[in-house]
MARVEX-922424 format. One record per residue: residue number from 1; residue in one letter; chain; z, y, x of N, C-alpha, C in turn. Coordinates in steps of 0.1 Angstrom, whole numbers, always signed. Layout:
residues N
[pt NUM 'A' 'A' [Z Y X] [Z Y X] [Z Y X]]
...
END
This chain:
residues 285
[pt 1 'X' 'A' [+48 -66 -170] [+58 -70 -161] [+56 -65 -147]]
[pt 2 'X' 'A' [+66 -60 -137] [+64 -56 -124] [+64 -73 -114]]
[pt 3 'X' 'A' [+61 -65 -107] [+62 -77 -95] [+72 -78 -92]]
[pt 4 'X' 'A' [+78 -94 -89] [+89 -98 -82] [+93 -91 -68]]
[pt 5 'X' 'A' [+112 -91 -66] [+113 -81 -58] [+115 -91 -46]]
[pt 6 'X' 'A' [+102 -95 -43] [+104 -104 -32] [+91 -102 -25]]
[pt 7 'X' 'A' [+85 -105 -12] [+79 -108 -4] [+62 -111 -8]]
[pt 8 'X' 'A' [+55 -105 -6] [+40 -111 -11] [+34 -106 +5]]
[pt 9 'X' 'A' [+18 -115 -1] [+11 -115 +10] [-5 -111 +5]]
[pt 10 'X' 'A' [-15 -106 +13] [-28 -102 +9] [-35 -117 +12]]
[pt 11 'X' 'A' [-42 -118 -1] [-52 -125 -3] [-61 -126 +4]]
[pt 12 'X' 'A' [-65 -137 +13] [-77 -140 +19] [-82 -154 +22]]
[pt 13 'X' 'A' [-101 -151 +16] [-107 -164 +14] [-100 -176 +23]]
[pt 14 'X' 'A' [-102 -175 +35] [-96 -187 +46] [-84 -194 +40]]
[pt 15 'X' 'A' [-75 -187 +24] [-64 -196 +28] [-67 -199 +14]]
[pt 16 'X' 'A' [-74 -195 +4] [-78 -198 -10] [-74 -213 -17]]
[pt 17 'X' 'A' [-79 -221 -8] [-77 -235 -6] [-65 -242 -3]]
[pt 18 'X' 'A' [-56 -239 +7] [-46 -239 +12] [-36 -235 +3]]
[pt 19 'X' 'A' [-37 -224 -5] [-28 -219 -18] [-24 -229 -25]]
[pt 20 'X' 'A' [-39 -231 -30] [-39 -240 -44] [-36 -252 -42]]
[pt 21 'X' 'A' [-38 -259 -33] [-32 -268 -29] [-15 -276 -27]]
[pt 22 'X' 'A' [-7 -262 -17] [+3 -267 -20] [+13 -256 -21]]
[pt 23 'X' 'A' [+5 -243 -33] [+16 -238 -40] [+25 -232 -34]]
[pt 24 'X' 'A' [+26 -224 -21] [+34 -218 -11] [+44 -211 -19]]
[pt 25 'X' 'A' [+54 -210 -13] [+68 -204 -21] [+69 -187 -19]]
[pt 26 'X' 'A' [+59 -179 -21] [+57 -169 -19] [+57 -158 -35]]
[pt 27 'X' 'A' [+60 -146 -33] [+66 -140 -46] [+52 -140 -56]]
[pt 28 'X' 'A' [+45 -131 -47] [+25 -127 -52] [+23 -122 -45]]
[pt 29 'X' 'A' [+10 -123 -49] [-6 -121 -37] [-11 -107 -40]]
[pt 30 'X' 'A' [-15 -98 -29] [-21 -87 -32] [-36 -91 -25]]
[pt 31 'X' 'A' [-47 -85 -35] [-64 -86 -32] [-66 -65 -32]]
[pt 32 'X' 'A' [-74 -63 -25] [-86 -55 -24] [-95 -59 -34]]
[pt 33 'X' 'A' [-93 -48 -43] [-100 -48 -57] [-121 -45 -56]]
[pt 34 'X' 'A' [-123 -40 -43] [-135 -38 -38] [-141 -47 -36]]
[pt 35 'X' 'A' [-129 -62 -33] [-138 -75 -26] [-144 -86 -41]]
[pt 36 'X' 'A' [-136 -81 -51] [-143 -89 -64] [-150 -79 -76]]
[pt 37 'X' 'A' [-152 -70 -70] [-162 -64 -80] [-179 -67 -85]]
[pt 38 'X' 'A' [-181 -76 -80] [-193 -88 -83] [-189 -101 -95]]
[pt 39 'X' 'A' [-199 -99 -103] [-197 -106 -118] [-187 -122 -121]]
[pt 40 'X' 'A' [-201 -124 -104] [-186 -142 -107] [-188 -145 -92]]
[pt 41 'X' 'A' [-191 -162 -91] [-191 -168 -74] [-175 -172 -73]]
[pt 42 'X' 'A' [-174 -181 -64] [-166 -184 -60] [-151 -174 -55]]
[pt 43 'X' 'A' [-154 -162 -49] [-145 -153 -49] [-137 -156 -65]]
[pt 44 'X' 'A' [-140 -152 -75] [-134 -155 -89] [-130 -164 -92]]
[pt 45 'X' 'A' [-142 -176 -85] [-134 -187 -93] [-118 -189 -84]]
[pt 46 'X' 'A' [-117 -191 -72] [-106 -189 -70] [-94 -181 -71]]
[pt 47 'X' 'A' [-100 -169 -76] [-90 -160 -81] [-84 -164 -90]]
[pt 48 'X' 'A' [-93 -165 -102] [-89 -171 -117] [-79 -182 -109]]
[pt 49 'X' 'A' [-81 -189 -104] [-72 -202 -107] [-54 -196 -98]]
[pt 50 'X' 'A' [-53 -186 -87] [-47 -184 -84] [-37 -174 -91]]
[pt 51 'X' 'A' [-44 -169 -97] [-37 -158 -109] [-27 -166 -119]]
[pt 52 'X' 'A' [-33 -180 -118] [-27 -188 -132] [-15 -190 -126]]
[pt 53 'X' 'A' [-10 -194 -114] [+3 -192 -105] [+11 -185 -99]]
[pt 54 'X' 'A' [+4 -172 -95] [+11 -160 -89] [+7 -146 -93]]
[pt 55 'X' 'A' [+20 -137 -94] [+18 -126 -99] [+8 -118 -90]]
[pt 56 'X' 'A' [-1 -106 -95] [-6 -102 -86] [-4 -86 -86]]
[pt 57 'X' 'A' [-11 -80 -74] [-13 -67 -70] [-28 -68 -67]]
[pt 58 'X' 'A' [-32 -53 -73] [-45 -48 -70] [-44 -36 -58]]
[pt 59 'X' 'A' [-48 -38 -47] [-48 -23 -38] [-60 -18 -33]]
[pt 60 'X' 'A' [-64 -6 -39] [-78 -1 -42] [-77 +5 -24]]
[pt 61 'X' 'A' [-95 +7 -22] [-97 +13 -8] [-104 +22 -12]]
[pt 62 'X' 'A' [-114 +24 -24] [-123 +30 -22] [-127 +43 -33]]
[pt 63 'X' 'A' [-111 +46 -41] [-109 +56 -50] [-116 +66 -45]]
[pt 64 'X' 'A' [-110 +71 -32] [-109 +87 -28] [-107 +93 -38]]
[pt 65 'X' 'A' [-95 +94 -37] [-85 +104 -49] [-83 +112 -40]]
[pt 66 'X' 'A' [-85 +122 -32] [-90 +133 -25] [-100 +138 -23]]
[pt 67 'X' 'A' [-109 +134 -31] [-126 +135 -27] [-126 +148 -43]]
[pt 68 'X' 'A' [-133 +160 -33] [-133 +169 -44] [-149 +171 -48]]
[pt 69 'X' 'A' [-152 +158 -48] [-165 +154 -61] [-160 +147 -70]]
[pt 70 'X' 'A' [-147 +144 -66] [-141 +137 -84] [-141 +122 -78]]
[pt 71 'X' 'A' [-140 +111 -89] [-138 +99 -96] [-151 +95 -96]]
[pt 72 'X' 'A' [-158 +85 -83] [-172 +77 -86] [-170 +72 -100]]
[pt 73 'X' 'A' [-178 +74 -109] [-170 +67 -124] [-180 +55 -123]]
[pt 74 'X' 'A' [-188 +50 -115] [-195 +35 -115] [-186 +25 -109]]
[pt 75 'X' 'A' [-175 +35 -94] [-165 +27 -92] [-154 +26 -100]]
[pt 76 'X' 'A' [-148 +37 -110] [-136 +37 -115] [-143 +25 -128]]
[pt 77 'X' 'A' [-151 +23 -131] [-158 +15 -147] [-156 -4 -138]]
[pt 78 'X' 'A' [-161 -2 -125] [-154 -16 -121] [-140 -17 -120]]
[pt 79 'X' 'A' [-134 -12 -114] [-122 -11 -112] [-112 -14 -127]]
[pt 80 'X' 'A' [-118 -7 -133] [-110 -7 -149] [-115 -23 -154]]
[pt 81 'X' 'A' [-130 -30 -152] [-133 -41 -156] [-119 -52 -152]]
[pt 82 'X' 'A' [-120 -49 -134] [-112 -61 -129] [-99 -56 -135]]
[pt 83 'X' 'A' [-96 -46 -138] [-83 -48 -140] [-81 -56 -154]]
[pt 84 'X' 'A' [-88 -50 -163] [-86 -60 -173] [-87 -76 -175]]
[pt 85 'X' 'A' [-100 -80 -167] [-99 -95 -162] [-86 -100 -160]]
[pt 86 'X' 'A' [-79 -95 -148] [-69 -100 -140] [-52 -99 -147]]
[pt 87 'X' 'A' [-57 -85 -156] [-38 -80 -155] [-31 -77 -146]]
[pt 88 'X' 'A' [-34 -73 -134] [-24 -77 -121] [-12 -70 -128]]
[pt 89 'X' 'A' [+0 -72 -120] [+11 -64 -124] [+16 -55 -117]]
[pt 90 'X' 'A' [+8 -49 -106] [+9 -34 -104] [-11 -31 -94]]
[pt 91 'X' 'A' [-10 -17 -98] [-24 -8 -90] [-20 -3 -84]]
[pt 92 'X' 'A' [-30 +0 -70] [-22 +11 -62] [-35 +18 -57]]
[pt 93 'X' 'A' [-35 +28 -50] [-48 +34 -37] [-40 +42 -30]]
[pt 94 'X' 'A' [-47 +45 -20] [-45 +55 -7] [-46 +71 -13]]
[pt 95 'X' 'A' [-39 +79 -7] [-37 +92 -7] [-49 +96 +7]]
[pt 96 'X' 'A' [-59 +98 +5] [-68 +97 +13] [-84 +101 +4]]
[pt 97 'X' 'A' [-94 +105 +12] [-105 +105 +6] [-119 +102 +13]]
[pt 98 'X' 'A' [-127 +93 +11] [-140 +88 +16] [-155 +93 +12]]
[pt 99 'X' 'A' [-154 +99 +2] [-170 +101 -2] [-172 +117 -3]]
[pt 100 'X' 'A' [-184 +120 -4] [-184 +133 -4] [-201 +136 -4]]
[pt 101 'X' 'A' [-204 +145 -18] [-217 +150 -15] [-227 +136 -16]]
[pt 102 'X' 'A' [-222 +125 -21] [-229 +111 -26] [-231 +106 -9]]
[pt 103 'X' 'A' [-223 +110 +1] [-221 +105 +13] [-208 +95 +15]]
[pt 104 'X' 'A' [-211 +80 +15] [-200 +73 +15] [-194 +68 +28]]
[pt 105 'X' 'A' [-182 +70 +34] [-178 +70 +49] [-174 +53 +45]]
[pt 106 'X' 'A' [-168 +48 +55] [-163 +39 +59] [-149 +42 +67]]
[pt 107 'X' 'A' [-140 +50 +58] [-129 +52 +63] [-120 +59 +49]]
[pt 108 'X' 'A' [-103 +62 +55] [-96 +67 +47] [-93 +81 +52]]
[pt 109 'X' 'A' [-95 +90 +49] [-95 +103 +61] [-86 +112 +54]]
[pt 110 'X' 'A' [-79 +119 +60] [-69 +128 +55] [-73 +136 +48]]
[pt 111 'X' 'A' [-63 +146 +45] [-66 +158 +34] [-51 +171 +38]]
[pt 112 'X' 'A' [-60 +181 +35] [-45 +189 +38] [-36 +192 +26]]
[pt 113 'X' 'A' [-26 +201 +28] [-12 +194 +19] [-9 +209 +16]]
[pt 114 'X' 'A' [-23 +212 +4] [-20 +225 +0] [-22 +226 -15]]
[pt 115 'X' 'A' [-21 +236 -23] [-24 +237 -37] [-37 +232 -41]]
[pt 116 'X' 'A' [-43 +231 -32] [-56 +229 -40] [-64 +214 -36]]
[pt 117 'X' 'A' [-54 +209 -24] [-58 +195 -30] [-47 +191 -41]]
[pt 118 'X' 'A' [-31 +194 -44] [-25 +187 -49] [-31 +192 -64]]
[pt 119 'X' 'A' [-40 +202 -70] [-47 +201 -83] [-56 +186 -85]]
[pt 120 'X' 'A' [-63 +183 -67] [-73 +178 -71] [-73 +165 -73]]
[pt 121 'X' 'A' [-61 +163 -65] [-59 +146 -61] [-46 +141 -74]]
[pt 122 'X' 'A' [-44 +153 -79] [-34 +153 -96] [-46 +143 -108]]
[pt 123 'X' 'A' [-52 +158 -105] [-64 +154 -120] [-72 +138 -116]]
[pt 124 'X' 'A' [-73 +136 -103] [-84 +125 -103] [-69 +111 -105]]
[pt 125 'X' 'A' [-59 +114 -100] [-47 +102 -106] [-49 +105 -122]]
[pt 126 'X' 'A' [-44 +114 -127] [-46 +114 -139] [-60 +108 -148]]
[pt 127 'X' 'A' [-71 +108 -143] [-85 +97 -149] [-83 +88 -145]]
[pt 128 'X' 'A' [-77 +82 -134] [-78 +73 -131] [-68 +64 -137]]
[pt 129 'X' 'A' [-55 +70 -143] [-46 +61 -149] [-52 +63 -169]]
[pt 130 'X' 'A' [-54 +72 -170] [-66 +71 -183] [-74 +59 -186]]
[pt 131 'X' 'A' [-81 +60 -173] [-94 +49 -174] [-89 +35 -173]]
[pt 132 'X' 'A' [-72 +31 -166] [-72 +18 -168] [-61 +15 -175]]
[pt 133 'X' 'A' [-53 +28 -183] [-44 +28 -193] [-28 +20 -189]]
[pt 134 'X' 'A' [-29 +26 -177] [-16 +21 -166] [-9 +34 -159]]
[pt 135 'X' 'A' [+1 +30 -151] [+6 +44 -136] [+3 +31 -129]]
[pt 136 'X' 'A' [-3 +43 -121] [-7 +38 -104] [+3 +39 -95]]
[pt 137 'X' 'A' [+0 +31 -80] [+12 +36 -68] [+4 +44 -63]]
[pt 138 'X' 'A' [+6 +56 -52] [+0 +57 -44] [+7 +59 -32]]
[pt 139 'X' 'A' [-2 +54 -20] [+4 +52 -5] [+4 +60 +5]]
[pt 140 'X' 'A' [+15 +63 +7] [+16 +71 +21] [+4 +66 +30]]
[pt 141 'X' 'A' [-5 +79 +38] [-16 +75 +46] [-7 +75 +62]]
[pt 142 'X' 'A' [-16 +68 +78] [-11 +64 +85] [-16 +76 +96]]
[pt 143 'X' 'A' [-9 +83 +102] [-18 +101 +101] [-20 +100 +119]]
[pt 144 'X' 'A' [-30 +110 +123] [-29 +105 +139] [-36 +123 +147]]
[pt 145 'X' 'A' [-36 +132 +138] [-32 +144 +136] [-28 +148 +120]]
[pt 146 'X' 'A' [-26 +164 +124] [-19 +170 +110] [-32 +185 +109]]
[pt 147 'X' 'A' [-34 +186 +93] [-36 +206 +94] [-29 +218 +97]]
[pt 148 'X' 'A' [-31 +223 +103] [-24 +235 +109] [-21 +242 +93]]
[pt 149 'X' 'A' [-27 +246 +90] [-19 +251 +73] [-13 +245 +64]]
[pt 150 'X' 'A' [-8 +237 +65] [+0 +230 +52] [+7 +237 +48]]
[pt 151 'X' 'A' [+9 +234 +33] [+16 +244 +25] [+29 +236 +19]]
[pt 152 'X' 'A' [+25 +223 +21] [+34 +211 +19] [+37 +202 +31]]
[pt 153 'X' 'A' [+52 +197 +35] [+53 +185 +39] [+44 +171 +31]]
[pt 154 'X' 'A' [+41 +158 +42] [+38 +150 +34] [+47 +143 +23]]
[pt 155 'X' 'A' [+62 +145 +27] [+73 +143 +13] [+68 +148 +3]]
[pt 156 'X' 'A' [+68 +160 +7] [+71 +171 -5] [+58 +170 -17]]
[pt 157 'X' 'A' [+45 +172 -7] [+31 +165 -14] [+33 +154 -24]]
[pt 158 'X' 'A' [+40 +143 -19] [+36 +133 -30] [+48 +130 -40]]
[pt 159 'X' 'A' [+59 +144 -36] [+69 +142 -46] [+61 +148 -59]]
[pt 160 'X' 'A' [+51 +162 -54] [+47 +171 -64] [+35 +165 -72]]
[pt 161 'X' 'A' [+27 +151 -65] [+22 +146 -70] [+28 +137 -86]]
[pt 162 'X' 'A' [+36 +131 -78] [+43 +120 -88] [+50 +132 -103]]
[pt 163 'X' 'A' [+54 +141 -97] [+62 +148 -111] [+46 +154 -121]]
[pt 164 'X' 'A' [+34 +159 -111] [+24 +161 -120] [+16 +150 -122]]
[pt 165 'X' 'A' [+18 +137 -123] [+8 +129 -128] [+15 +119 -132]]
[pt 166 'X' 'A' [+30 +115 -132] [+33 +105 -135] [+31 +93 -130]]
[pt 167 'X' 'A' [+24 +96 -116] [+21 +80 -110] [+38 +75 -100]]
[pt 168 'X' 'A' [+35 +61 -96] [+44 +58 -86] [+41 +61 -72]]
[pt 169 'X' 'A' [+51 +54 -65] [+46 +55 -50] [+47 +39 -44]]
[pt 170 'X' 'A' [+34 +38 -36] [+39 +25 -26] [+42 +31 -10]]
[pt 171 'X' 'A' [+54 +29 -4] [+59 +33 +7] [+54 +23 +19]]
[pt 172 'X' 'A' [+42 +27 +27] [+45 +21 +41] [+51 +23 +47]]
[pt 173 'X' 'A' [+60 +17 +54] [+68 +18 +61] [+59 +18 +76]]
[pt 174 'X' 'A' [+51 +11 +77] [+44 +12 +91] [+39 +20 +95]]
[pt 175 'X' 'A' [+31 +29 +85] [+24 +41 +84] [+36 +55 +89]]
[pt 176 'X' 'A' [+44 +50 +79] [+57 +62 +87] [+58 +61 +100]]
[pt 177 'X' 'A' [+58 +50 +104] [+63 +51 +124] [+53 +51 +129]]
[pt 178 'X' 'A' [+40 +48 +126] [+33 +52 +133] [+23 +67 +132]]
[pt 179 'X' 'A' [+33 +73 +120] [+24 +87 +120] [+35 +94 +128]]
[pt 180 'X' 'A' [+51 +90 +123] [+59 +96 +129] [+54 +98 +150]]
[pt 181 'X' 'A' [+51 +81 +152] [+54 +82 +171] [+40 +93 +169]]
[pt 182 'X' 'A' [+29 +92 +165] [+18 +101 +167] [+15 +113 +166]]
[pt 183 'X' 'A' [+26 +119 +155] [+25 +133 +155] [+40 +137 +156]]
[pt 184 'X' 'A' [+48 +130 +164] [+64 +134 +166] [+74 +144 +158]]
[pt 185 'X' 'A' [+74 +130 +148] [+84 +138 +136] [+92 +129 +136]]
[pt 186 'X' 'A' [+105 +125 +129] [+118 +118 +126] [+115 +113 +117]]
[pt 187 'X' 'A' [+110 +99 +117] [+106 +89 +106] [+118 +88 +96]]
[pt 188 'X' 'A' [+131 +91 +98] [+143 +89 +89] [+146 +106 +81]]
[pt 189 'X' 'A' [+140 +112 +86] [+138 +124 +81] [+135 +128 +69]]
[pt 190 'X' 'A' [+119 +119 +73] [+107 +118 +68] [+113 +108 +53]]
[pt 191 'X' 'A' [+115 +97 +54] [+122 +89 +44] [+134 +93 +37]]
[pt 192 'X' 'A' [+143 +101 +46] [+155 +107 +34] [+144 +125 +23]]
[pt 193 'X' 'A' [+135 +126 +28] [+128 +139 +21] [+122 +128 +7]]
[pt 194 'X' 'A' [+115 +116 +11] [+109 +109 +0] [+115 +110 -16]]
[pt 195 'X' 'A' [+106 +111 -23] [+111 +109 -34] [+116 +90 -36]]
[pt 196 'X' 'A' [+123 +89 -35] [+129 +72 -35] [+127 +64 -49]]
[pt 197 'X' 'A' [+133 +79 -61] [+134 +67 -73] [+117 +65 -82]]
[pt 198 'X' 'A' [+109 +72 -74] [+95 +68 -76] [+86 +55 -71]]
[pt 199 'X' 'A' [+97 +50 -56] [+89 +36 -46] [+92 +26 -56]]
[pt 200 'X' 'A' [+75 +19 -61] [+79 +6 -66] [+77 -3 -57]]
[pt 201 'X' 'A' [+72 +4 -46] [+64 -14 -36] [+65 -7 -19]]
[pt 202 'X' 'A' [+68 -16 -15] [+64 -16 +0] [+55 -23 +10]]
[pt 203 'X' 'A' [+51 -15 +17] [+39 -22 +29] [+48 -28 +40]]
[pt 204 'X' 'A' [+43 -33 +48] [+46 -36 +65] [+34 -43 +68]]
[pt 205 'X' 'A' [+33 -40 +81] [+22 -48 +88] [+20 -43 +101]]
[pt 206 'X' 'A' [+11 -50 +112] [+12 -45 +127] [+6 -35 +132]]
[pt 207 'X' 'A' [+6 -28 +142] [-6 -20 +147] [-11 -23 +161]]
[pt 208 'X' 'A' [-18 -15 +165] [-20 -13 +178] [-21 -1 +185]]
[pt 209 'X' 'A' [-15 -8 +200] [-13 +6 +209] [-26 +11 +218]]
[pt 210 'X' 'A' [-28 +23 +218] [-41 +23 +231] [-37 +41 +234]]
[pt 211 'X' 'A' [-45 +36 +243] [-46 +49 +257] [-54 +57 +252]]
[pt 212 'X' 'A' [-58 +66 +250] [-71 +78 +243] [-66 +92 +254]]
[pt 213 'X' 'A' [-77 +97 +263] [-76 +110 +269] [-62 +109 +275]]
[pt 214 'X' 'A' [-55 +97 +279] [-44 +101 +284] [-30 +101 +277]]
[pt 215 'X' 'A' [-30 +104 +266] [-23 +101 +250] [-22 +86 +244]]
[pt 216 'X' 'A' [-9 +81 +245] [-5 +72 +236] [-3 +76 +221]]
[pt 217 'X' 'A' [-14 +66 +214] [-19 +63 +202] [-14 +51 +198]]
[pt 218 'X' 'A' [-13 +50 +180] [-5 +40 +176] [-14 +38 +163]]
[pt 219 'X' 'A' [-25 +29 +162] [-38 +30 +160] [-34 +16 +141]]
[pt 220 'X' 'A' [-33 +17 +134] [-30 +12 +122] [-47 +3 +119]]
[pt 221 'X' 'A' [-39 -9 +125] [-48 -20 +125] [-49 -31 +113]]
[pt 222 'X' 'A' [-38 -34 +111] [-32 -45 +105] [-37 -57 +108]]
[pt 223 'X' 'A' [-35 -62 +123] [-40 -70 +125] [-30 -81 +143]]
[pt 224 'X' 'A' [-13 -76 +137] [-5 -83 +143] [+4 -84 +139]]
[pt 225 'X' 'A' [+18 -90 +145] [+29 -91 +137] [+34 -84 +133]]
[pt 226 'X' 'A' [+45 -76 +125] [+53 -63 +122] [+64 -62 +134]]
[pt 227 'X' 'A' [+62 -49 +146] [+74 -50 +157] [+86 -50 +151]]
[pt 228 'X' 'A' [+93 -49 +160] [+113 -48 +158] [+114 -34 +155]]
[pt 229 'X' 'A' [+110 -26 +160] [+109 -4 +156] [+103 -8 +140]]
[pt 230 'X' 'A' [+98 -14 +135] [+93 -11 +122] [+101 -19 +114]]
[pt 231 'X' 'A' [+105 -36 +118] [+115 -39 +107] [+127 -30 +108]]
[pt 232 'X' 'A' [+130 -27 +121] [+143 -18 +120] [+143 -6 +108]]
[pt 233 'X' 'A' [+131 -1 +109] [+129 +12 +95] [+132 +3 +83]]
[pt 234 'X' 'A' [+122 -6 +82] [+123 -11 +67] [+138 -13 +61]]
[pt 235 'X' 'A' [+146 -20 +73] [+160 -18 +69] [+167 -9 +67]]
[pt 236 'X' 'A' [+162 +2 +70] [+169 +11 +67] [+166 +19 +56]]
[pt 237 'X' 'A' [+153 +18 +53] [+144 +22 +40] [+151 +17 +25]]
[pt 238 'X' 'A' [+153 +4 +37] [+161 -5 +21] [+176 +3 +16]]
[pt 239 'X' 'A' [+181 +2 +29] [+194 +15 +25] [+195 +21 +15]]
[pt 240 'X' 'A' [+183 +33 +21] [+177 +46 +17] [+179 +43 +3]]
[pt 241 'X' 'A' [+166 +35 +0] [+164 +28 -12] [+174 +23 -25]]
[pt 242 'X' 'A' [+185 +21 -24] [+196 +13 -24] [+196 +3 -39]]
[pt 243 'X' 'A' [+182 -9 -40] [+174 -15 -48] [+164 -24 -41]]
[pt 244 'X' 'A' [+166 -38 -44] [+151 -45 -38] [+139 -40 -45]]
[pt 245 'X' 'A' [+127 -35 -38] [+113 -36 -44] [+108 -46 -38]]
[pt 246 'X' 'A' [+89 -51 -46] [+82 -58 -37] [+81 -57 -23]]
[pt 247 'X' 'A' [+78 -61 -12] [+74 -57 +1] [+61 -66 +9]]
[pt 248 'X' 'A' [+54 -57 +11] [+39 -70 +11] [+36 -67 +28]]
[pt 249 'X' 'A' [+38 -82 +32] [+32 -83 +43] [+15 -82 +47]]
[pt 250 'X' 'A' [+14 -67 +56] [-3 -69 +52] [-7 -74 +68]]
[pt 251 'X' 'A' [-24 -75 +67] [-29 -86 +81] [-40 -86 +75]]
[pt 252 'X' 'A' [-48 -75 +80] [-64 -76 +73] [-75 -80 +87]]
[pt 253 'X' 'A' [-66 -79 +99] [-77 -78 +111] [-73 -91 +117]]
[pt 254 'X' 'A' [-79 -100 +125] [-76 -110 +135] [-63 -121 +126]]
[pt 255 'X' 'A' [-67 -126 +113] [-60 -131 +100] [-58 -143 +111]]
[pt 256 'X' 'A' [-43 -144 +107] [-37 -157 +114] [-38 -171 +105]]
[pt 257 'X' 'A' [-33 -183 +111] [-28 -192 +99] [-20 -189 +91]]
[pt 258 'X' 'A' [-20 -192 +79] [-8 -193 +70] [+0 -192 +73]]
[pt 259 'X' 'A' [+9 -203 +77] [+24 -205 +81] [+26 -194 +88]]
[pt 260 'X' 'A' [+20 -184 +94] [+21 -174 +107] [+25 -163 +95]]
[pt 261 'X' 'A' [+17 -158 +86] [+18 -150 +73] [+32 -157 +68]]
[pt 262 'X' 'A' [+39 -162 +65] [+47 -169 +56] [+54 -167 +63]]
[pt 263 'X' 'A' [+56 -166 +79] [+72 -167 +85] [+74 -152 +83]]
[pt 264 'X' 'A' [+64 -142 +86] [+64 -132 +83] [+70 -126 +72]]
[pt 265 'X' 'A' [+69 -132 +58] [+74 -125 +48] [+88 -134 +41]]
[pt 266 'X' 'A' [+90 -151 +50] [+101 -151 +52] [+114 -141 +57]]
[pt 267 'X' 'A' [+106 -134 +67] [+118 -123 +73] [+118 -111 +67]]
[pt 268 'X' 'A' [+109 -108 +60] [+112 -94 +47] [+119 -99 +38]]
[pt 269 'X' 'A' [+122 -113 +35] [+131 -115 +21] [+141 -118 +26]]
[pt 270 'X' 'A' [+145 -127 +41] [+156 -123 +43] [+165 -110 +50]]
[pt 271 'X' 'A' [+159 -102 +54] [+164 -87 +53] [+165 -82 +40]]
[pt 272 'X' 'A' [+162 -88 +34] [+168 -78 +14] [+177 -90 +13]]
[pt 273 'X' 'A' [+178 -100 +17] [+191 -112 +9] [+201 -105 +18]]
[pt 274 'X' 'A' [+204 -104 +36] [+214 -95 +36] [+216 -82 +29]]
[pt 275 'X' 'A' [+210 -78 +24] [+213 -59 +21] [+216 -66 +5]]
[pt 276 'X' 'A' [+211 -72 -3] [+211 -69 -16] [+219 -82 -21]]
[pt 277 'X' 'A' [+227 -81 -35] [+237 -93 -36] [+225 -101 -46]]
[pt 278 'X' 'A' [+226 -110 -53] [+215 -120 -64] [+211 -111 -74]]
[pt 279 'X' 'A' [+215 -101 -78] [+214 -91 -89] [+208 -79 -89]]
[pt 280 'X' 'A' [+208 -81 -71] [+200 -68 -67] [+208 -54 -62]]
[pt 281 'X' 'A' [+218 -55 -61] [+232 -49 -57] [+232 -42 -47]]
[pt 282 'X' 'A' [+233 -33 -37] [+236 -36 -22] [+248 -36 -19]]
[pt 283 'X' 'A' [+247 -49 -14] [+261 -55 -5] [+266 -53 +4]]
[pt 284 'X' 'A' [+260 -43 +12] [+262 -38 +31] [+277 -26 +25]]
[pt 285 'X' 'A' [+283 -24 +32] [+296 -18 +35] [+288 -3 +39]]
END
């Protein structure tokens, strides 16, 4: 079953308690599949019990499906465990790559947008949907330069992805304006080039701004509210789109109260109730 085309929010311990308690009216919960890859502990037990109530999403950090040493297979053999545990009803990772040479970064780092990553980052989607006998999303990255040789747009890249591997796509929308204001391209551009009938899911979430060498930077934090420049895209994405998908409020840094998260993805479902009729329609003129 997919995820409901309504509003979810990222899992985190602080509200574990608070969930189960009083059952928030929220679509499903998306976790970081990194943070329960340990056998049991309380992490699980509250998972298990939250799973028994809301749909979920798995969004991997630490594939590097651009990493041209391949598929950690100690991480893909966890990864395939939890999925089976859980069932979530959709997987996703970053179009991004971290390890290298058994050197493990602590980041998501770009890749250039030529024939020879789109072989590499094909075949490692393709094990990776082997190994947990599903299609994957994968996510537009949040860019803050570009390679001078591209052979591909980033459109174009993950259209040629999706036709050679059969995976989906999850669309940040936040990542587009902020790669857009950072490397000054036309975020509406950028979204009409997308391959659209591949988005099953969407992001939103905050950033931050800072000064670097004199250069305004738009630094992908996740760790404030979603501005008015970025719901404005998403509405328009939805357009674009012309179909409710998921849309997950993310907030991984400086995690607020609840209710603070909840008003938040109150306002992503009522931006799809104006655009879309009960059936999922779009009703805008």
């Amino acid at each position: 079953m997919p995820l409901p085309s309504r509003s979810g929010l990222g899992l985190k311990a602080p509200h574990y308690r608070e969930i189960l308690d009083d059952r928030p009216d929220i679509g499903w919960f998306e976790l970081h599949p990194e943070n329960y890859m340990g056998a049991g502990g309380p992490p699980h037990r509250y998972l298990g019990e939250i799973r028994r109530h809301y749909p979920l999403s798995m969004h991997g950090v630490g594939l590097s499906l651009g990493s041209a040493d391949g598929i950690d297979p100690q991480h893909l053999a966890a990864l395939a465990q939890l999925v089976a545990r859980y069932q979530p009803e959709q997987v996703s990772e970053h179009l991004a790559w971290s390890h290298f040479n058994g050197v493990y970064l602590n980041d998501l780092l770009p890749l250039p947008y030529d024939d020879e990553s789109l072989q590499r980052v094909s075949d490692n989607i393709d094990r990776v949907q082997q190994a947990l006998g599903r299609t994957i999303l994968i996510e537009n990255p949040s860019a803050y330069i570009g390679f001078r040789d591209n052979s591909y747009s980033e459109p174009e890249f993950l259209a040629e992805l999706v036709q050679r591997s059969g995976c989906g796509l999850l669309l940040d929308v936040n990542n587009v304006y902020v790669s857009a204001c950072n490397q000054g391209f036309d975020a509406l551009a950028y979204l009409a080039a997308m391959p659209m009938a591949a988005v099953a899911e969407i992001h939103l979430a905050g950033h931050a701004l800072q000064e670097i060498d004199g250069t305004e930077v738009r630094i992908d934090d996740h760790g404030s509210p979603v501005i008015d420049p970025v719901w404005n895209l998403h509405r328009q994405t939805l357009a674009l789109l012309g179909r409710p998908v998921p849309v997950l409020i993310e907030w991984d840094t400086n995690v607020p109260e609840f209710e603070v998260l909840m008003a938040e993805a109150s306002r992503a479902d009522a931006i799809a109730g104006e655009l879309f009729d009960k059936a999922g329609k779009f009703s805008v003129a």
